[in-house]
N, C-alpha and C positions, 0 to 999 in steps of 0.2 A: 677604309675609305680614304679616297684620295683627300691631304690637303687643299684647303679650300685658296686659291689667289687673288687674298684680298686687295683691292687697289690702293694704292696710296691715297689716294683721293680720302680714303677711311682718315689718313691723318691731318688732314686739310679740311676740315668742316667747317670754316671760317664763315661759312655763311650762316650758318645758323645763330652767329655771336653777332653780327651785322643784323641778322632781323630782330633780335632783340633789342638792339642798338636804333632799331627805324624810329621807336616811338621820340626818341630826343633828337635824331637828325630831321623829322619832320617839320620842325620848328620852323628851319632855315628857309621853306617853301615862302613863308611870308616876309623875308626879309628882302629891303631893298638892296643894291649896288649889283644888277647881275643876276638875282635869286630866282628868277624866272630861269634860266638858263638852268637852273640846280636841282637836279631830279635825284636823290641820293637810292644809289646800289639798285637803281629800275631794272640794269638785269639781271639780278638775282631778287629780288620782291618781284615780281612777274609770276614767276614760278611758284615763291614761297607763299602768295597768297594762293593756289589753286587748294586751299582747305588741306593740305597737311598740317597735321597739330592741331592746340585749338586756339585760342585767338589770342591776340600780342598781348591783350591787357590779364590774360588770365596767367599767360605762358610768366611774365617781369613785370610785378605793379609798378617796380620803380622806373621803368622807363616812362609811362604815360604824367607822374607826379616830376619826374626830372624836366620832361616838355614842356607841362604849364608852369612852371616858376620861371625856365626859360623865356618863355613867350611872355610875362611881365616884365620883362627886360626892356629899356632902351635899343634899338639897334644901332648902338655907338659901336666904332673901332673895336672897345677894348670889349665892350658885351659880345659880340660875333666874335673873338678870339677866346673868352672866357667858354663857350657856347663851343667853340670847334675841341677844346680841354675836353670839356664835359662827355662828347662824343667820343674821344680819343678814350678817358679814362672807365667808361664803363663799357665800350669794344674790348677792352685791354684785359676787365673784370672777367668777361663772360669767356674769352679764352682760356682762361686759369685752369676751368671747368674740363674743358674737353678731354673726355678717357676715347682711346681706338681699340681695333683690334688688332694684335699682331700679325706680321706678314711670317708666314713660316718661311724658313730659308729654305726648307727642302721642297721649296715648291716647283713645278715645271710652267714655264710664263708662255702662253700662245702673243706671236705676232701675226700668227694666221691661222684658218679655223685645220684642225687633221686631226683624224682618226685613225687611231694606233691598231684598230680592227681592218684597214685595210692593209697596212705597212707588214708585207710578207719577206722582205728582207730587211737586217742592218748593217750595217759598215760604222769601221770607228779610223778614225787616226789614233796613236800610241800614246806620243808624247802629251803630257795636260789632258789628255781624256780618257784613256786604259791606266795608263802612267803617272800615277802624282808624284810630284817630288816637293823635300822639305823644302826650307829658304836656302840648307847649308850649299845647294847645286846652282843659286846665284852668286854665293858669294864666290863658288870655286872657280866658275866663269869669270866672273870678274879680274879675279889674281891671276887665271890664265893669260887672260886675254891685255893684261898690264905687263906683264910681263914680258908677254910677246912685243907688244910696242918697245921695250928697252932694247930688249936681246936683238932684235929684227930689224928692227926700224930706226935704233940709235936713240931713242927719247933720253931725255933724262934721266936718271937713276934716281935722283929726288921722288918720281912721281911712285914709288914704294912707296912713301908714304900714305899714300891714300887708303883707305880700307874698303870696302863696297858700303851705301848707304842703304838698306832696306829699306825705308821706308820716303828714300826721298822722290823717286819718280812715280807715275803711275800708266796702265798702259793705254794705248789711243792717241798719244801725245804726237806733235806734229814737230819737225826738226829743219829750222833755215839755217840751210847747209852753206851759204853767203854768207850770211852775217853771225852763223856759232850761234842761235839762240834756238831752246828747248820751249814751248809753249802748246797749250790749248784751245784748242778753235772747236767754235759751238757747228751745229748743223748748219748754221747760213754763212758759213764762213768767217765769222766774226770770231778774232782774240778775244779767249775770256782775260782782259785786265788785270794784273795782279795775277798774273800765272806766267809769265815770260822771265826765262831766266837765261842767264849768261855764263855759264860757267854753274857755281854753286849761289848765284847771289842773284836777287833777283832785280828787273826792270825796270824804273820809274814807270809808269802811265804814260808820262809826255813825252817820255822819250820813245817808247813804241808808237804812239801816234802817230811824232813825226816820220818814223823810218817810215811807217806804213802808209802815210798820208792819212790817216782814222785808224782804224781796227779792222775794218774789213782785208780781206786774202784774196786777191782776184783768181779767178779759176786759172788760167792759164800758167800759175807758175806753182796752183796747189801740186801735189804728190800726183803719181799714174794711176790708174787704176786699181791698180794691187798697192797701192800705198808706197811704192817709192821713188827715189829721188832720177828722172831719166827725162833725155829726149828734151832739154830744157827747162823741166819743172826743178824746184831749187826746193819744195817743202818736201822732206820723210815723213810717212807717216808710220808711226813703232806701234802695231796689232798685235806681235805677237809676245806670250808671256815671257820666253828667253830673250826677250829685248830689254826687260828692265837693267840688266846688267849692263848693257851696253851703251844705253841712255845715261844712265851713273858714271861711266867710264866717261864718255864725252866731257859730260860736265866737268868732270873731276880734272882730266887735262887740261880744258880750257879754263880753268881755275888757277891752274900752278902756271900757265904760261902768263895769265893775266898779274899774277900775286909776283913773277920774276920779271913785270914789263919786257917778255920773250918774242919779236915781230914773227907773228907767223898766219901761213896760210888756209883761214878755216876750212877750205875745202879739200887741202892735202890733210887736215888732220882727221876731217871724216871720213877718209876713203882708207887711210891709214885706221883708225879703231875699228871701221867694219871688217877689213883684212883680216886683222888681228882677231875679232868676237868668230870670222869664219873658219879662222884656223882651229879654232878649238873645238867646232867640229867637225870639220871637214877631214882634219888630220889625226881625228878618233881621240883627242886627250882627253876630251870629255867623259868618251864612252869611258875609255878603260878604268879613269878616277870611279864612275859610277859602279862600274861591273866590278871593281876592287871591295869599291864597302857598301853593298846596296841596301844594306839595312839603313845605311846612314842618310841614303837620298830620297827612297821610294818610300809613299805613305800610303794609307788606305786600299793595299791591295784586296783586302779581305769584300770591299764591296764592290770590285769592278769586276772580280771573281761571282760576285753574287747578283748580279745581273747578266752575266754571261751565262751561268747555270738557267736562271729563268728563263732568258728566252732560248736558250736549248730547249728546255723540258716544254716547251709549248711550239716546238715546230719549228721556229723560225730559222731561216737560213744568214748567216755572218761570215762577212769578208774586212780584214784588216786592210789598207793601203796605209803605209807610213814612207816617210822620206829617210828612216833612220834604216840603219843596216843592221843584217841580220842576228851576228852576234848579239849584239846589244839589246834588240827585241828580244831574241829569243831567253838572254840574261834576266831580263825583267818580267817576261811573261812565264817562264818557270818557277821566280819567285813569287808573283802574285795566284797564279793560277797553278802550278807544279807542272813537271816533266810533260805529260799528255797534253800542253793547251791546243797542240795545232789541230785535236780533236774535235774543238769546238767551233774550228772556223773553215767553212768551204774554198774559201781563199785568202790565200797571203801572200802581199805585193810587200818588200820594202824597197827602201832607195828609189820611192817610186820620183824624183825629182818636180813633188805639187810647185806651184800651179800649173806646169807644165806638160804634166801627166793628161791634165785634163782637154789642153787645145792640143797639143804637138802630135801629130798622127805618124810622124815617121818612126819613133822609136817601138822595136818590137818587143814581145819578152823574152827574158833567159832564165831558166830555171838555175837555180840553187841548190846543189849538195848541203848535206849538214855541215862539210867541214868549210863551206863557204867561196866554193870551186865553182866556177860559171859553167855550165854546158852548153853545147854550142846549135844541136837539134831544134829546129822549129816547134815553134806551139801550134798544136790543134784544138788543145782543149786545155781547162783552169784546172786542175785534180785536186782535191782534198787531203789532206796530207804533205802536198807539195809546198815549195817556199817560190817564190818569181819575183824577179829586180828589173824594176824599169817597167816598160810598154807603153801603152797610152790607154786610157777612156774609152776610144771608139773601137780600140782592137777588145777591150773588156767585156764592153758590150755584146759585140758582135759576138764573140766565145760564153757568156750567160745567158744573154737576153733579157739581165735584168734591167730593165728599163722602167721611167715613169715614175708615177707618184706611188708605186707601191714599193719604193727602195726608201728606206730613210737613210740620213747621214753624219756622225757627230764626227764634232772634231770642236779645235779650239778657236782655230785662226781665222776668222772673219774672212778674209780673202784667200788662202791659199787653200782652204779646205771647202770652203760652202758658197761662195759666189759665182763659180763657174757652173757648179753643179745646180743652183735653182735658177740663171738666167738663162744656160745652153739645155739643160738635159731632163730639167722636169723633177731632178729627186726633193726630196721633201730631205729638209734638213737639220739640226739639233743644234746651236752651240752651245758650247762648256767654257760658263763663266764664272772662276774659281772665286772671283771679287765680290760675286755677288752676295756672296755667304754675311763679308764683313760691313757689307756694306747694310746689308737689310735688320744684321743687328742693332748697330748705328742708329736707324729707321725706326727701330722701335725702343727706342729708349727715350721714358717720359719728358729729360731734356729734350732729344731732337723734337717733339711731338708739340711741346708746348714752343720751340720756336718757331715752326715753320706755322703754327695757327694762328701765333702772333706777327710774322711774317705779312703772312695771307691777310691778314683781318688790317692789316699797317697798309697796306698795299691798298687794298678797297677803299679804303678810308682816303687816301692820297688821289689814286682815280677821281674820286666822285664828290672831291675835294677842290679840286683844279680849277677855283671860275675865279676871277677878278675880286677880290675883298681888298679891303685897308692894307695898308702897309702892316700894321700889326697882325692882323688875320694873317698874310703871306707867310708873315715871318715864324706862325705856327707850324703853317705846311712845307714850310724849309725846314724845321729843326724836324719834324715827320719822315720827309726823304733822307737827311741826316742820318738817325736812325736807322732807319732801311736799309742805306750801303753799307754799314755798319754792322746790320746783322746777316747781310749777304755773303760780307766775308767770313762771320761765326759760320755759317752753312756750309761754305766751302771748306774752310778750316778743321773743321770737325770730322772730314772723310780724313785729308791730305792735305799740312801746311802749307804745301807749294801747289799743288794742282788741284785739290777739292776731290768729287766725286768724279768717277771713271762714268760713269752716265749723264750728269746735267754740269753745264756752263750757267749757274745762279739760275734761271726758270726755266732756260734754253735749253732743249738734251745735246750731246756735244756731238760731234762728229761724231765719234766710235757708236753713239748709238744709232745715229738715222744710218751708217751701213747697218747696223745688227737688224734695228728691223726691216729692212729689206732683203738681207739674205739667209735669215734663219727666219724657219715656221715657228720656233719652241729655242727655249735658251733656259739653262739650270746653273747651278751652282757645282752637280760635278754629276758626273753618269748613274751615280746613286739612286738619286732621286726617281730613276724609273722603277723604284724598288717600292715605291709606295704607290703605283698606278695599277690599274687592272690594264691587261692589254688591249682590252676592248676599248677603253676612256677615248673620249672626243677632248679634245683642247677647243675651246673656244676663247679666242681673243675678244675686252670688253670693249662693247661699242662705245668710244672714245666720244664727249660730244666734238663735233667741230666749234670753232669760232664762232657761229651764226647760227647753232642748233640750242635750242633747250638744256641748261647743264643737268637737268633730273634723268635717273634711271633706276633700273630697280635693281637690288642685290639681296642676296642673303643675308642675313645675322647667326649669329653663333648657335640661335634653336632651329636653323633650318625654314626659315619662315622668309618669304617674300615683302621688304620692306624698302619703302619709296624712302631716297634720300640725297643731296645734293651733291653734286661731283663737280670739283674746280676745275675749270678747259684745261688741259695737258698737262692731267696729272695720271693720267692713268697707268703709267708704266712706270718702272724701278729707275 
């Protein structure tokens, strides 16, 4: 049986600690200065009264015993601050409590409803999706591509020093190719704070305000389409996984030129590291390092091979398109799969030059010798067996006819693999998001679980907090938000010290996610995961509430039983 996709929402139950909490914030209804104005948590009690559970005074005697000793109170300053404590400290109690259920990592997540019983063809890209590789293939990039800046471009010899940082970038990240700073921008354009770095160091707050005039990124000088820096727009945006190297490079220069007070021109120095990151593959050093020790780069072949077997033995038809050349597929697909893989695929494009591949109609194809010889004869038809470099999309088409929602697509790269193919051509699409893995670990570990519920339940309480009281009372709901920012940056902190989590800007999902859910149907953790689905499975995406809809819906529990339960607005996805 397929893993179940529990939502996060599972670890956000913060409302249930708030209705517990109603019997002592009731109080507040009859107090003067504003109290009339003060309706505590009205939309989530809405709901919670509709007779789930059974009633507040059975569910926490001490909430209704904490209300009346309340309610003999003065309503002085310091009673109504004593009164906002009391509320704070048993919300605070009743989250200690909350257990969830695990999110499986090997699970496959719908942003749109498909059924894998209609999907009669697949297609992959190579690299990050047939292809895994260890960290050691960033760091080799990295030393290549430093090195090439010396030898090539004259850098400094100093900048050896640097070593590649694993863990200091993360991908999604947006890059102002003007002013040399690396940073996170949420879905609405907005810097996430506390993520803007300069080199290796990070950016005061008030100092990106003022660059920026606030936080906000005006569209016209965000990245292109495909995320990069052209045509006037001055932000990069780094999608793809072989970008972390390159993003670390950046900084790393702009580090030593700042750390030697060195005047120089950030926009010659990004055009210079991209050169540099595309000479290493472009002029194959990459490959041949890889194809030399490939034990040492390629991981998990044994199940991209074993999802290749299945959907062979159940009919399906498979076509590779990659941008890599052939040698080098062909080096990595006879290790993971052995000598016979082209067996298993109806067509094989490399060097197909994505996203290009997908608009550009004048490129035709040329088929491919084994020894890596172009032929020069027109194509009429795809043959099995055969290897073809280059063509386009429309000429693919036209010679398959696979067309439509009955082709699916993985690949890794949010724009050069799956954008053009759900907004021009209809296929249904997969991405492979290797982050996911670490990140849904993370997710379910009783720390992250007990912060983000005290979080949430801190948050409610501040909302529905907000009306005019005493100077003392305010000063409650100040050291409240205090806290809060405080534990926004523990959330963020806890993916990535410098950037947070690769999906959310603190409650906002970042940019990298509103593309992902717009151009993949389905997103995993690696191509694996189709190994625990029947082919027949439907994906259904959970009906998320809106802003202004009911936050209740029903889901399963762990015995398979239909159970009504609370779900916080825009928590439904990873």
């Amino acid at each position: 049986m397929a893993p179940m996709p529990l939502p996060l929402s599972c670890l956000l139950k913060y409302t249930e600690c708030l209705q517990r909490a109603r019997g002592v914030c009731n109080v507040f209804r009859a107090l003067p200065h504003g109290a009339s104005r003060f309706r505590p948590w009205r939309r989530n009690f809405r709901a919670i009264s509709r007779g789930v559970g059974p009633p507040l005074s059975q569910q926490h005697p001490v909430a209704p015993k904490c209300a009346a000793s309340v309610c003999s109170s003065p309503p002085s300053g310091e009673g109504v601050a004593e009164r906002l404590w009391s509320v704070y400290n048993e919300t605070k109690r009743q989250t200690q409590g909350i257990s969830t259920h695990e999110v499986d990592p090997d699970t496959i997540f719908a942003n749109n409803e498909m059924s894998l019983r209609d999907i009669e063809i697949y297609g992959f890209d190579y690299d990050y999706t047939l292809a895994f590789y260890s960290s050691h293939l960033h760091t080799l990039i990295f030393n290549i591509a430093r090195d090439l800046l010396i030898s090539n471009h004259r850098y400094p010899e100093g900048l050896r020093k640097y070593e590649y940082i694993p863990d200091f970038a993360v991908r999604g990240l947006h890059y102002d190719v003007q002013k040399a700073l690396l940073m996170k921008i949420d879905a609405f354009h907005y810097i996430q704070l506390g993520t803007v770095y300069r080199g290796l160091h990070p950016v005061p707050d008030e100092e990106v305000v003022a660059m920026y005039e606030g936080s906000h990124v005006p569209l016209e000088i965000m990245s292109d389409f495909y995320g990069k820096s052209s045509h006037g727009h001055t932000m990069k945006q780094f999608m793809d996984i072989f970008s972390l190297p390159e993003m670390t490079l950046l900084s790393c220069v702009n580090d030593f030129f700042m750390k030697h007070n060195i005047d120089y021109e950030p926009v010659h120095l990004y055009k210079d590291v991209k050169e540099a990151i595309r000479d290493v593959h472009v002029k194959g050093i990459m490959y041949r390092a890889v194809e030399a020790d490939i034990d040492k780069y390629i991981c998990y072949g044994e199940q991209s091979h074993a999802v290749l077997k299945k959907l062979s033995a159940h009919g399906k038809k498979m076509f590779l398109i990659t941008n890599s050349p052939f040698d080098f597929v062909d080096r990595g697909m006879s290790y993971i799969v052995g000598k016979d893989w082209r067996d298993l695929f109806d067509v094989v494009i490399v060097q197909a030059d994505k996203p290009g591949f997908f608009n550009d109609r004048r490129k035709p194809f040329r088929r491919v010798t084994d020894k890596g010889a172009l032929l020069w004869d027109r194509i009429h038809r795809l043959e099995k067996g055969q290897i073809y470099k280059q063509g386009n999309l429309y000429e693919f088409l036209r010679l398959t006819g696979w067309r439509g929602s009955k082709v699916l697509y993985f690949g890794d790269h949010i724009y050069s693999d799956l954008a053009d193919l759900t907004l021009k051509h209809g296929w249904r699409t997969g991405a492979i998001i290797p982050e996911l893995r670490k990140e849904i670990k993370i997710m379910n570990t009783p720390e992250f679980v007990h912060m983000m519920s005290w979080l949430q339940a801190l948050t409610g309480l501040i909302e529905q907090m907000q009306v005019n009281w005493d100077p003392a009372s305010q000063a409650v709901v100040e050291e409240w938000i205090k806290e809060r920012d405080a534990m926004r940056s523990q959330t963020k902190d806890i993916f990535n010290a410098q950037f947070g989590s690769l999906f959310r800007a603190y409650h906002n999902p970042t940019y990298f996610s509103r593309r992902l859910s717009r151009f993949a149907d389905i997103y995993m953790a690696s191509i694996s995961c189709l190994l625990n689905y029947d082919l027949q499975h439907i994906f259904f995406p959970r009906r998320t509430p809106l802003q202004h809809e009911s936050p209740y819906w029903l889901e399963y529990n762990p015995s398979g039983r239909l159970a009504s339960s609370p779900a916080p607005q825009d928590q439904s996805r990873v």
